[in-house]
Backbone as a printed PyTorch tensor [residue, N CA C, xyz], in Angstrom:
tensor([[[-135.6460,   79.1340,  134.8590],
         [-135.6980,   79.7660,  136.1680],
         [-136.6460,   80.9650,  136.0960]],

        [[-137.5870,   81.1480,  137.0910],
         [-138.4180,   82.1140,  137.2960],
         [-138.2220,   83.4850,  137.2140]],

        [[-138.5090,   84.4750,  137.2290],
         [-138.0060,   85.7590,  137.5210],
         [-137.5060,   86.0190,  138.8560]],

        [[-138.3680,   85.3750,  139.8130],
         [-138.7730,   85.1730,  141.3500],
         [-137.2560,   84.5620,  141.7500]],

        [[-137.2950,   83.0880,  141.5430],
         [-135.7670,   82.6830,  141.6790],
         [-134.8030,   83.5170,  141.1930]],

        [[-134.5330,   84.3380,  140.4170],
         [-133.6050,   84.7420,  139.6270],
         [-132.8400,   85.6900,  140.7410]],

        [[-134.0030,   86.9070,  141.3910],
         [-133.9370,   87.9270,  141.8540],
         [-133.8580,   87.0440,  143.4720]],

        [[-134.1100,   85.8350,  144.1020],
         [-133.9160,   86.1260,  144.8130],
         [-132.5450,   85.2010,  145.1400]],

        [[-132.3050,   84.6240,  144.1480],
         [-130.7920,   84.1260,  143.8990],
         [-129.5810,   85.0380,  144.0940]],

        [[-129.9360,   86.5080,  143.5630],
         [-129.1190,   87.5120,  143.2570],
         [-128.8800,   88.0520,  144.7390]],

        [[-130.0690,   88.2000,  144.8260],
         [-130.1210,   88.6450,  146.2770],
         [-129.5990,   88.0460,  147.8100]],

        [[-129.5380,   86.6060,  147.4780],
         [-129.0110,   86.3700,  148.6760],
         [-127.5540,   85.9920,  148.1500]],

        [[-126.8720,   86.6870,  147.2440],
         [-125.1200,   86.5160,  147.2290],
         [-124.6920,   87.5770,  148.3350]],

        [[-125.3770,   88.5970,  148.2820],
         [-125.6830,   89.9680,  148.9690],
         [-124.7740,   89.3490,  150.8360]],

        [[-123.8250,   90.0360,  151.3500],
         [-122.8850,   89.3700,  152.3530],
         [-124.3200,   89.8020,  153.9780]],

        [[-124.9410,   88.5870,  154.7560],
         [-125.6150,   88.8050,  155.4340],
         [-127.1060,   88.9120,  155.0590]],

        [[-127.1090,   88.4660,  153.6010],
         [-128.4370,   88.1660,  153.5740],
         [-128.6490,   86.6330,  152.9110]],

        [[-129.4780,   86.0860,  153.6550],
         [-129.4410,   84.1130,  153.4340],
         [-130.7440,   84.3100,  152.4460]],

        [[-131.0990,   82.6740,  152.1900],
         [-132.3290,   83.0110,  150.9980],
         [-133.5710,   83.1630,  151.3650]],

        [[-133.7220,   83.0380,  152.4910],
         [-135.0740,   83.6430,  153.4080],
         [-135.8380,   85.0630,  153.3690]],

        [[-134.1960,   85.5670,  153.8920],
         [-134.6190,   87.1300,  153.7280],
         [-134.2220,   87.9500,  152.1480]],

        [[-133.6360,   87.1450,  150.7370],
         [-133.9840,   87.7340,  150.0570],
         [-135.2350,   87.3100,  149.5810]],

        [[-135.6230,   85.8700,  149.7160],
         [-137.2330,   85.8170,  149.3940],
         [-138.1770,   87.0760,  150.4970]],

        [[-138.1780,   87.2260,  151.3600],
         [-138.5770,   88.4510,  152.0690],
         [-138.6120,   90.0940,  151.1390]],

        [[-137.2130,   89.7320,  150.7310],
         [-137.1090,   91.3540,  150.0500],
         [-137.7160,   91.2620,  148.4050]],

        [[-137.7150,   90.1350,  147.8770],
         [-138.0850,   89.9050,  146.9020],
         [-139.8110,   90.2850,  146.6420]],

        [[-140.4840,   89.6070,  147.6680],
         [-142.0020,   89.8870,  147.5200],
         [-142.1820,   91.3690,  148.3110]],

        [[-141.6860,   92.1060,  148.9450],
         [-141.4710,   93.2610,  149.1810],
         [-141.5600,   94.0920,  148.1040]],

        [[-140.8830,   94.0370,  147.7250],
         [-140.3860,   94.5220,  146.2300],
         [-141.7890,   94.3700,  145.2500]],

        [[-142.0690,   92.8590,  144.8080],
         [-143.5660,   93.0450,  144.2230],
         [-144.5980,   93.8110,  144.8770]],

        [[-144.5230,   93.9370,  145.9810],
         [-145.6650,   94.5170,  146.6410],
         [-145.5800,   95.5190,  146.4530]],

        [[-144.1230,   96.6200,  145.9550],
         [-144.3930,   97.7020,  146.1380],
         [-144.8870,   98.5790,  144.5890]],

        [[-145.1030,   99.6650,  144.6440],
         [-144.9310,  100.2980,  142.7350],
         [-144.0350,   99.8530,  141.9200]],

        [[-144.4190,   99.8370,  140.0690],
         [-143.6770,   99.3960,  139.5680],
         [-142.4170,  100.2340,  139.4740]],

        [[-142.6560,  101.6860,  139.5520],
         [-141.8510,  103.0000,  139.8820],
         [-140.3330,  102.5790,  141.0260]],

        [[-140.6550,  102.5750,  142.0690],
         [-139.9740,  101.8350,  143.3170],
         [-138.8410,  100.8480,  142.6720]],

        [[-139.5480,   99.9940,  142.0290],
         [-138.5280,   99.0780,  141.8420],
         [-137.7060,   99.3810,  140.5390]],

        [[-138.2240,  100.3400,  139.2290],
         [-137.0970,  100.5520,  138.4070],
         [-136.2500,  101.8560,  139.3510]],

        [[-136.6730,  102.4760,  140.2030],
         [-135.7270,  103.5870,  140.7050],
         [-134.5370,  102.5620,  141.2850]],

        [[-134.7910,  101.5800,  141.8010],
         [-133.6460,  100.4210,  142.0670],
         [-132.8460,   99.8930,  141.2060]],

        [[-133.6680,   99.5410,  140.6790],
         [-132.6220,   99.3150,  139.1880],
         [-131.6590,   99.9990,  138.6930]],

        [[-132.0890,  101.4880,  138.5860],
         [-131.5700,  102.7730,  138.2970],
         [-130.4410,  103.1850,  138.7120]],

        [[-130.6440,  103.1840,  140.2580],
         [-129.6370,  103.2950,  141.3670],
         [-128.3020,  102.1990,  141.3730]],

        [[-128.6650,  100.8260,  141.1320],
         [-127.8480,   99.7540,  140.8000],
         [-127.0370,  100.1580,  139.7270]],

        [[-127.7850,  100.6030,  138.2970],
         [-127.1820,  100.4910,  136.9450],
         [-126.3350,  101.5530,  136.9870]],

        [[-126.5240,  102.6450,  137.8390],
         [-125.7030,  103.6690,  138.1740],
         [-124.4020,  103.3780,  139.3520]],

        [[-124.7830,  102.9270,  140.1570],
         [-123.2190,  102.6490,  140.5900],
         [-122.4100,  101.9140,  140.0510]],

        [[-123.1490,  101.0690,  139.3570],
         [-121.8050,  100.0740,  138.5000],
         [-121.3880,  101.1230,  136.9970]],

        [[-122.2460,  101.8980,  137.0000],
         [-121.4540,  102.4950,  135.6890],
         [-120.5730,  103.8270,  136.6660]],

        [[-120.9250,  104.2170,  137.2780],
         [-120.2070,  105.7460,  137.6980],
         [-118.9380,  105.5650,  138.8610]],

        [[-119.3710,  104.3930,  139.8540],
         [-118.4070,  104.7460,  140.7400],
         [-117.1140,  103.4980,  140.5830]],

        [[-115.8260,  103.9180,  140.4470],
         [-114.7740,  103.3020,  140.3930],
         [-113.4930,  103.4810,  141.4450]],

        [[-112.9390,  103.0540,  141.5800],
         [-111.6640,  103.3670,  142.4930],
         [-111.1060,  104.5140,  141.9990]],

        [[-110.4700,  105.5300,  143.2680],
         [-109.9830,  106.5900,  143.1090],
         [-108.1170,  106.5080,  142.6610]],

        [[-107.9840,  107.1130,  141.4880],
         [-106.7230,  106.5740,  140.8170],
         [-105.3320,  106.8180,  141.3070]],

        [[-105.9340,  107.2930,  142.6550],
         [-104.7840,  107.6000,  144.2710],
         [-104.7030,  106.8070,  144.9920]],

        [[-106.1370,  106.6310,  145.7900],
         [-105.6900,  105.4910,  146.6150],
         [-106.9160,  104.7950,  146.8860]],

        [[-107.4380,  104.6920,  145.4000],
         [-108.4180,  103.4750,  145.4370],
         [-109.5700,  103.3010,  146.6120]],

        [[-109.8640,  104.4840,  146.4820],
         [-111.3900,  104.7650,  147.6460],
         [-112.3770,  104.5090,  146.4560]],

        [[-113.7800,  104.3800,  146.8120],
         [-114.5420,  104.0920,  145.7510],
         [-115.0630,  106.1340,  145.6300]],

        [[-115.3220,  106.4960,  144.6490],
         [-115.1680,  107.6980,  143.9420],
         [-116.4540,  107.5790,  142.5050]],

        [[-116.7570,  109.0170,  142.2550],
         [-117.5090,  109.1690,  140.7470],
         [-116.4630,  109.6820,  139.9850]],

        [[-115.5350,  110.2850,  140.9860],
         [-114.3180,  111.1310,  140.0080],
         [-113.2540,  110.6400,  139.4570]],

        [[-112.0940,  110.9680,  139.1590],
         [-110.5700,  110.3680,  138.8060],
         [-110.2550,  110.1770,  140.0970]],

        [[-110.3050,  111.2040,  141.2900],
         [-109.8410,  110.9710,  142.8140],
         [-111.1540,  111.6730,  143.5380]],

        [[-110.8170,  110.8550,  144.7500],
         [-111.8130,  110.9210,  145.6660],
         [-111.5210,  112.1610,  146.5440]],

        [[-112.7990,  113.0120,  147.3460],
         [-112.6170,  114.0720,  147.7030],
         [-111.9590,  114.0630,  148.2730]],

        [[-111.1780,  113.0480,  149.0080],
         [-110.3060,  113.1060,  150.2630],
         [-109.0180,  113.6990,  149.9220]],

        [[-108.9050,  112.6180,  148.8300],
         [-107.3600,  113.1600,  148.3620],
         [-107.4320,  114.7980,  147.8250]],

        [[-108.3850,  114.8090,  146.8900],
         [-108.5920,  116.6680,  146.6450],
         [-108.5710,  117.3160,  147.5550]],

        [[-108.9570,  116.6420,  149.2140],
         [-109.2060,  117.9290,  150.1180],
         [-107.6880,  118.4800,  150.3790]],

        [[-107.0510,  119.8480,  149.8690],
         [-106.1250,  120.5410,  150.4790],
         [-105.9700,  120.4060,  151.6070]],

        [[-106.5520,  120.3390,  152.5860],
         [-106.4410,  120.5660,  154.3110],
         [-105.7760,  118.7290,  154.1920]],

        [[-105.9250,  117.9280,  153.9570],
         [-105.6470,  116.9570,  154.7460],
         [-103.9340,  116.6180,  154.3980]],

        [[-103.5830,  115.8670,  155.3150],
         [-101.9450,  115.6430,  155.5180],
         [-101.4250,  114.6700,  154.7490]],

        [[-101.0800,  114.6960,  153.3130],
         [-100.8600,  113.7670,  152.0460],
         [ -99.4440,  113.0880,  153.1960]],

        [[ -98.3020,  113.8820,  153.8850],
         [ -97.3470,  113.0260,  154.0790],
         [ -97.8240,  111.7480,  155.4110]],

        [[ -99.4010,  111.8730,  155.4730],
         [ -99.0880,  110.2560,  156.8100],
         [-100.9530,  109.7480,  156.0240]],

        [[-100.6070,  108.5620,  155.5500],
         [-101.2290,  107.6030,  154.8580],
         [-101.6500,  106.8340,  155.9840]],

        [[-102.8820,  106.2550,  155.7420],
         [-103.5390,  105.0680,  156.6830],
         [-104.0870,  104.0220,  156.1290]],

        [[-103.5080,  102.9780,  155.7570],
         [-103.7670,  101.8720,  155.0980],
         [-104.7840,  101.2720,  155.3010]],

        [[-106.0680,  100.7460,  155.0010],
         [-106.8730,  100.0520,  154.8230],
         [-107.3550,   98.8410,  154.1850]],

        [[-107.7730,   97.8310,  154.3440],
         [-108.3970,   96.7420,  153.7400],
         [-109.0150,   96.9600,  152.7270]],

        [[-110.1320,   97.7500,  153.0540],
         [-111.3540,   98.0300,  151.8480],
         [-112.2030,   99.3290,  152.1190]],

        [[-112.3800,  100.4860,  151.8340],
         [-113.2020,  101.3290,  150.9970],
         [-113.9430,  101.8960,  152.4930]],

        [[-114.9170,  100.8970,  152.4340],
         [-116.0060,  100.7520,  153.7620],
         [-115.1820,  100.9940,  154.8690]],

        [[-113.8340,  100.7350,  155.2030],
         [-113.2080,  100.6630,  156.3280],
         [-113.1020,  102.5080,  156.7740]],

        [[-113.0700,  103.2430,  155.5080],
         [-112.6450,  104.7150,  155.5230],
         [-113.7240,  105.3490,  156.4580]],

        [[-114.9850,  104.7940,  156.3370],
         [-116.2020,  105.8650,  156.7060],
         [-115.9810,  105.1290,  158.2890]],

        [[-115.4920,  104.0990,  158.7090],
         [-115.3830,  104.1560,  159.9860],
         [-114.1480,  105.3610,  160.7350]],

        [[-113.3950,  105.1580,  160.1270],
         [-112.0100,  106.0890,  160.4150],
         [-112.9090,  107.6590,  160.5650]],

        [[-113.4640,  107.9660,  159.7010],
         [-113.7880,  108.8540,  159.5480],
         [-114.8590,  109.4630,  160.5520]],

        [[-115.6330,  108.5820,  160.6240],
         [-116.4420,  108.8880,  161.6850],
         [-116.3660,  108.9560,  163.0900]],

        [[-114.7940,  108.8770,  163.3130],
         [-114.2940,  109.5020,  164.3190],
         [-113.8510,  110.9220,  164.3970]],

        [[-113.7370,  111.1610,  163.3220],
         [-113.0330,  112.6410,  163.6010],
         [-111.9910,  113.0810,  163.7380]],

        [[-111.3050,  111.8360,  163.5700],
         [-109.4440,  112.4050,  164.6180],
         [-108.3980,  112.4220,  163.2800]],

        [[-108.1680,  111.6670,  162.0560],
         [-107.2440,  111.2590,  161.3290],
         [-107.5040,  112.4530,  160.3360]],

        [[-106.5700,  113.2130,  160.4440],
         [-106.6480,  114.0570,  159.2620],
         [-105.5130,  114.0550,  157.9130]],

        [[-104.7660,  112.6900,  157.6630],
         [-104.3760,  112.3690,  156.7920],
         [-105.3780,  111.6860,  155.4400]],

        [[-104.3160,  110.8410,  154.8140],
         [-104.8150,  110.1220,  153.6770],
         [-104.8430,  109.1710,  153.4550]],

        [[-105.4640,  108.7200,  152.7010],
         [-105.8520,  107.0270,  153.0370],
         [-105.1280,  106.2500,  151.3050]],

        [[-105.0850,  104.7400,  152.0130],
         [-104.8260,  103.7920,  151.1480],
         [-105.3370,  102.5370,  150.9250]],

        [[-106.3740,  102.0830,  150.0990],
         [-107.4120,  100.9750,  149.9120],
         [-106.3070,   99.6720,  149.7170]],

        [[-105.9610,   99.2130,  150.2460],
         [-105.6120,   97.5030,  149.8450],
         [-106.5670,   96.8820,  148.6800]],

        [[-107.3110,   97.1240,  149.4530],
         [-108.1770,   96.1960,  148.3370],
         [-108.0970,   94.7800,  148.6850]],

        [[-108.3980,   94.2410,  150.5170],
         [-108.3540,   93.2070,  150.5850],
         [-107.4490,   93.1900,  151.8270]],

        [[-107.3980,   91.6660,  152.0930],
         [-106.1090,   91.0070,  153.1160],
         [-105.5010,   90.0660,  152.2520]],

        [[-104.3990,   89.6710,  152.7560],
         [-104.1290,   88.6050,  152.3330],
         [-104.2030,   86.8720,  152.4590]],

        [[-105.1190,   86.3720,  151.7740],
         [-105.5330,   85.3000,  152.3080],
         [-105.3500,   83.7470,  151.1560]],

        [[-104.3370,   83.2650,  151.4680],
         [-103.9560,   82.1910,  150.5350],
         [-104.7190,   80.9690,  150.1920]],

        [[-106.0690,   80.9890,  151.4750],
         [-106.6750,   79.5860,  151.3010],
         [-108.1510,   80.3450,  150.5770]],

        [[-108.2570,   81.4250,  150.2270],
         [-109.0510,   82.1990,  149.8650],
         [-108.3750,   82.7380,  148.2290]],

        [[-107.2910,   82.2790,  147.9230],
         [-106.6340,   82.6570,  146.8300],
         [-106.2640,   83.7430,  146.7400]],

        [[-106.4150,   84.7250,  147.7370],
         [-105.7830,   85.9560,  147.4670],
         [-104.1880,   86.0030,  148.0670]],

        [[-103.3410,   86.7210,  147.0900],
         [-101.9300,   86.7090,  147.2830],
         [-101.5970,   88.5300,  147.1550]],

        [[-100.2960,   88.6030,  147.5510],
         [ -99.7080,   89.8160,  146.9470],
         [ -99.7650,   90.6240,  145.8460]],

        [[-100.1600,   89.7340,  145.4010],
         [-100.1240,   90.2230,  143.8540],
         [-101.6330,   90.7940,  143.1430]],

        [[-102.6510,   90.3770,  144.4120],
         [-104.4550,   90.7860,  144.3500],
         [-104.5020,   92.4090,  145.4830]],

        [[-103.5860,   92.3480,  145.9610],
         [-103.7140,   93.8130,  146.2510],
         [-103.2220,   94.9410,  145.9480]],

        [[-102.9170,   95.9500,  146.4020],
         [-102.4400,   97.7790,  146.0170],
         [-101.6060,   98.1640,  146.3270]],

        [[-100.6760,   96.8350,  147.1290],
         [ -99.4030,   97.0990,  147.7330],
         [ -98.2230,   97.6040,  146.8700]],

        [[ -98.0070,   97.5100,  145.5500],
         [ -97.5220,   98.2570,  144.8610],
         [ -97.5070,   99.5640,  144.7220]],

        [[ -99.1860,  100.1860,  144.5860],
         [ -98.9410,  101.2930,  144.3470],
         [ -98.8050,  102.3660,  145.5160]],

        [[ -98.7430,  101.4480,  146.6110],
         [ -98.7690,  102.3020,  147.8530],
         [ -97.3290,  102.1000,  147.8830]],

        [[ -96.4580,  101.5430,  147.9310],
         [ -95.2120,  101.3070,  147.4750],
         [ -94.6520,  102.7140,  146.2490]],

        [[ -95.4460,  103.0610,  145.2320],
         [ -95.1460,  104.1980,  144.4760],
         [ -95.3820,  105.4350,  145.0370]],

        [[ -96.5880,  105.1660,  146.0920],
         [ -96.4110,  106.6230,  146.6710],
         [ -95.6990,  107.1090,  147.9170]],

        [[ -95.3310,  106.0360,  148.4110],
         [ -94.0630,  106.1990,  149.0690],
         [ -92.9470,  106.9260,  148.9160]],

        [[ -92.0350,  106.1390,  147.6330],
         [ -91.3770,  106.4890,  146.8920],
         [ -90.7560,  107.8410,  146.3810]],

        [[ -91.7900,  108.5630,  146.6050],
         [ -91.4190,  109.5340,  146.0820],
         [ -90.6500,  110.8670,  147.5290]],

        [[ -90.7360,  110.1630,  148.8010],
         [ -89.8740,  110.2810,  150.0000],
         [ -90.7680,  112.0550,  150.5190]],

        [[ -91.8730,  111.8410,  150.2780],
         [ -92.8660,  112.9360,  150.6220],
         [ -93.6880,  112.1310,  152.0840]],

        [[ -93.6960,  111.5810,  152.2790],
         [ -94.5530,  110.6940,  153.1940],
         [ -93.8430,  110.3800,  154.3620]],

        [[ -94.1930,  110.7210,  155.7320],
         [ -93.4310,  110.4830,  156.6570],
         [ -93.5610,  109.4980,  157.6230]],

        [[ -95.1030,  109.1530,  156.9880],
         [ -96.0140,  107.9810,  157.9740],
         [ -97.2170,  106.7890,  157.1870]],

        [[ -96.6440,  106.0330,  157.5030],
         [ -98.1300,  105.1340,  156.9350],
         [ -98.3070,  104.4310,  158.0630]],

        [[ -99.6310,  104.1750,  158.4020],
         [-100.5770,  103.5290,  160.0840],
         [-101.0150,  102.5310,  158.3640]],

        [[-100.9390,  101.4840,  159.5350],
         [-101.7810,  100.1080,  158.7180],
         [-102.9420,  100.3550,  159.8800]],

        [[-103.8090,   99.6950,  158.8900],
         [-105.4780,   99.7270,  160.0380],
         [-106.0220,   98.3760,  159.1630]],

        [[-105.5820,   97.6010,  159.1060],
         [-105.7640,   96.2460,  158.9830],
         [-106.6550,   95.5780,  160.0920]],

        [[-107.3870,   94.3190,  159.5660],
         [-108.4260,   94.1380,  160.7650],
         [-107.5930,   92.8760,  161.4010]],

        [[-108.0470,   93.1450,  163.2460],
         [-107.1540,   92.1440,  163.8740],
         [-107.4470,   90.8340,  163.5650]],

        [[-107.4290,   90.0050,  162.6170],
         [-107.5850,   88.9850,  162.1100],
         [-106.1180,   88.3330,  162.1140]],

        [[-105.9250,   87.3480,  161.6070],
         [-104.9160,   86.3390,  160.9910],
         [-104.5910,   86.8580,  159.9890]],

        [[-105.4940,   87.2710,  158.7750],
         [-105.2100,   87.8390,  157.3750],
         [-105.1410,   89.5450,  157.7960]],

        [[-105.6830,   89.4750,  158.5730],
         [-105.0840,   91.4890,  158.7290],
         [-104.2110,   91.3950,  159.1060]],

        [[-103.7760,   90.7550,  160.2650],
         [-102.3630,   90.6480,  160.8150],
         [-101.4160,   90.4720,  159.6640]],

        [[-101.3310,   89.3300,  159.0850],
         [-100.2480,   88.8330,  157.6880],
         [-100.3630,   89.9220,  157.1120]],

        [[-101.1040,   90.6600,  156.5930],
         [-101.1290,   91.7250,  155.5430],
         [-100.7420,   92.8760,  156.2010]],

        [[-100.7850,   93.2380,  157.5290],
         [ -99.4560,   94.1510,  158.3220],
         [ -98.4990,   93.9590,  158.1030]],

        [[ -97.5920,   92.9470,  158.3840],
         [ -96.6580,   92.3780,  158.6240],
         [ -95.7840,   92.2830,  156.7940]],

        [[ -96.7190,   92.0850,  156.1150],
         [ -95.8940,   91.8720,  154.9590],
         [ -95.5840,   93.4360,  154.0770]],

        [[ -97.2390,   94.6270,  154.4530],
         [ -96.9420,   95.8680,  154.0010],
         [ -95.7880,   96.3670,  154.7950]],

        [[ -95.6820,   96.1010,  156.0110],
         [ -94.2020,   96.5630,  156.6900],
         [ -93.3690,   96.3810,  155.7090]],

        [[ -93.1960,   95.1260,  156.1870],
         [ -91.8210,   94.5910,  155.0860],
         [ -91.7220,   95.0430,  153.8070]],

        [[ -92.7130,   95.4670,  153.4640],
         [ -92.1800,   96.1430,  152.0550],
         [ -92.2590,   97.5130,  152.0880]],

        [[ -91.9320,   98.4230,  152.8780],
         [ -91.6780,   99.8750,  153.0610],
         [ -90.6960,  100.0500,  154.0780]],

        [[ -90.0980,   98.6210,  154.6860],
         [ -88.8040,   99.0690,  155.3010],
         [ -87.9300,   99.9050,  154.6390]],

        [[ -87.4950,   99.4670,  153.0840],
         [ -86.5820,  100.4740,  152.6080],
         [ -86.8460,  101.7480,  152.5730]],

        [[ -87.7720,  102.3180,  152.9110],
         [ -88.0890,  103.5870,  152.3010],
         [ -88.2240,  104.6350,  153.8770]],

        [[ -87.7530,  105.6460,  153.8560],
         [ -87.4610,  106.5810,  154.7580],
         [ -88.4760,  107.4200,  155.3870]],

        [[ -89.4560,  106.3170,  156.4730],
         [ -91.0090,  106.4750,  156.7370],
         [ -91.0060,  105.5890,  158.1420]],

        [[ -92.3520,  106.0450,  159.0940],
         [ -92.0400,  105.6080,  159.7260],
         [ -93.6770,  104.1460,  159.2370]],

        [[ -93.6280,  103.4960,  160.3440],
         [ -94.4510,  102.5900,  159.6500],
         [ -94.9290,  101.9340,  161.4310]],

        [[ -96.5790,  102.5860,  161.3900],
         [ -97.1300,  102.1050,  162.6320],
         [ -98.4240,  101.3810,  162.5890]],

        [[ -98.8050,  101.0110,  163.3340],
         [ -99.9450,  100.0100,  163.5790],
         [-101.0520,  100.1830,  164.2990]],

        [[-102.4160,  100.5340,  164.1060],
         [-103.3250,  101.1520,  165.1410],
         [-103.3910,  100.3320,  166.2680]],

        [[-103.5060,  100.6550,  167.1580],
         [-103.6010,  100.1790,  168.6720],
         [-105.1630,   99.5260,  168.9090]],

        [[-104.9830,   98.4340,  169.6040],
         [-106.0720,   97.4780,  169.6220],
         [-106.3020,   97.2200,  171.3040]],

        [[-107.6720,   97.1090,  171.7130],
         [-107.2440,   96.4060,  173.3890],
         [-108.9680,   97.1550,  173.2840]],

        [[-109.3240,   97.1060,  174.5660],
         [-110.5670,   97.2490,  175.5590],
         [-111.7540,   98.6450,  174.3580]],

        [[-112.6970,   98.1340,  174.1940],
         [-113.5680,   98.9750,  173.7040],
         [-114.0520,   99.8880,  175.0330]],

        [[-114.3380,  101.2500,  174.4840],
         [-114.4190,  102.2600,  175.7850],
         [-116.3640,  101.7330,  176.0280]],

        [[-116.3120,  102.0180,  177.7070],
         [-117.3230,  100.9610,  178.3100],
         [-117.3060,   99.3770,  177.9500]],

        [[-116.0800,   98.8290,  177.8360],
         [-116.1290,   97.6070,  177.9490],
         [-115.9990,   97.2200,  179.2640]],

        [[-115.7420,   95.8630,  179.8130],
         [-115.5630,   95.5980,  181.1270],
         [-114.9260,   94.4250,  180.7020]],

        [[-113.6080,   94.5050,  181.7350],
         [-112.7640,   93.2130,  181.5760],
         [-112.8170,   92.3350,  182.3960]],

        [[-114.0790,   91.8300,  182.8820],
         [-114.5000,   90.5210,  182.8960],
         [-114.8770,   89.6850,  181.9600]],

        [[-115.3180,   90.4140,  181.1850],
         [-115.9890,   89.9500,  179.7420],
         [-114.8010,   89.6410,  178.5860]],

        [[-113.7340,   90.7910,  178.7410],
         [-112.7710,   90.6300,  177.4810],
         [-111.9050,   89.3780,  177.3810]],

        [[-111.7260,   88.9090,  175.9840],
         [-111.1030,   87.8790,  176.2710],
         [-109.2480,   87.9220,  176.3700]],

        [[-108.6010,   87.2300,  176.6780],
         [-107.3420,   87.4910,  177.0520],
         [-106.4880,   88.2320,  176.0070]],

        [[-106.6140,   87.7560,  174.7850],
         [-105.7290,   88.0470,  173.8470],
         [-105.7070,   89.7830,  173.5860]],

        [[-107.2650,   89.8400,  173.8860],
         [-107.4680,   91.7040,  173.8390],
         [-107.0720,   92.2860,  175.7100]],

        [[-106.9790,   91.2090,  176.2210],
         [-106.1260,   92.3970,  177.5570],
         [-104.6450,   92.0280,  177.1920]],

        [[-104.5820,   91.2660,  176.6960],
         [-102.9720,   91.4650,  176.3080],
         [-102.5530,   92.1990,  175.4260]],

        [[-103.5390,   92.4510,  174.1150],
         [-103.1900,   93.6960,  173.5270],
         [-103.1530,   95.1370,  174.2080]],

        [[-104.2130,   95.6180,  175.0290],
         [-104.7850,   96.2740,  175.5360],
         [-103.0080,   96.8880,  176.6140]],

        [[-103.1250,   96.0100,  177.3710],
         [-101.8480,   95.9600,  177.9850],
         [-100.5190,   96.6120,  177.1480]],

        [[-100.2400,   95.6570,  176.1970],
         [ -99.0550,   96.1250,  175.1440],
         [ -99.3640,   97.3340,  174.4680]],

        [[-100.1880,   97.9130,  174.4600],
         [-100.5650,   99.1910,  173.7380],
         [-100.9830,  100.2040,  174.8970]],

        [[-100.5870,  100.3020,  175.5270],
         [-101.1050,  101.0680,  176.9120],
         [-100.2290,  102.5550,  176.9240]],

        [[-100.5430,  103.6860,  176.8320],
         [ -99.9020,  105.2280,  177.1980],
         [ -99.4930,  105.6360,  178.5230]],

        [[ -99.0160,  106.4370,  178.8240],
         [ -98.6580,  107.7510,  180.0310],
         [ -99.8900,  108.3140,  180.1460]],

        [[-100.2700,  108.3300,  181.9070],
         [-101.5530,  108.6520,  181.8500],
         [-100.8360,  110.6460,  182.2030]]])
């Protein structure tokens, strides 16, 4: 196998890129300095050596824990469960959640081989435990497998003396509900406030 194939094999495992556009990025890449492309390399060989899950709640981190959890200001007793990592910088980029977060590390998806036993539900389960925590929000994606993986982190923090909520789903702001499809005005509906 070529160098050419090699790199652009690699490249299109990459989620959203097909083998078109890593052949695209591939001769890109030749075209550019030889400089350019070991600073890539560099950058690659460095995140796989430096950044690991945070040994709290499994955010991706250079440290033992991620700044979040170090930040003093934020509210260790109400946790917000997450799928994966990437999900945080959306949360975040709202502005509003000033608690702490918890990486799953996934949904649960059986025809995909992932089970209970491939996620973090344990150790979010340990930090429970310790009856400091007054809240965990699942923020699971409205999927089939986000849904199941709500439904089963519930169930396993019923015992524990917390409350256990679910982010609210329905109408994106400037949406128009001609367009929405039913299942989101029925969420939309069921999740509705006091104006």
């Amino acid at each position: 196998m070529s160098a050419i194939d090699a790199l652009v094999g690699e490249l299109a495992k990459l989620p959203g890129i097909g083998r078109k556009t890593a052949l695209r990025l591939t001769y890109h890449l030749l075209r550019q300095p030889a400089e350019q492309s070991r600073r890539l390399a560099d950058a690659l060989t460095t995140l796989t050596e430096k950044v690991r899950p945070c040994a709290l709640c499994f955010n991706l981190t250079e440290e033992e824990t991620c700044s979040i959890c170090r930040d003093v200001r934020r509210d260790s007793a109400l946790i917000c469960a997450v799928e994966e990592a990437s999900d945080i910088g959306a949360i975040e980029r709202a502005g509003e959640f000033r608690g702490v977060y918890h990486v799953l590390g996934g949904r649960l998806s059986p025809l995909d081989g992932v089970g209970p036993d491939d996620l973090t539900i344990p150790q979010l389960e340990a930090r429970v435990s310790g009856g400091r925590v007054r809240e965990v929000i699942i923020a699971t994606n409205p999927s089939i497998e986000g849904e199941a993986t709500a439904l089963y982190v519930q169930r396993k923090l019923l015992p524990y003396q917390l409350t256990v909520t679910r982010i609210a789903r329905g109408l994106p702001v400037g949406g128009d509900l001609e367009y929405a499809d039913g299942v989101t005005i029925a969420q939309a509906l069921s999740a509705r406030r006091a104006m």
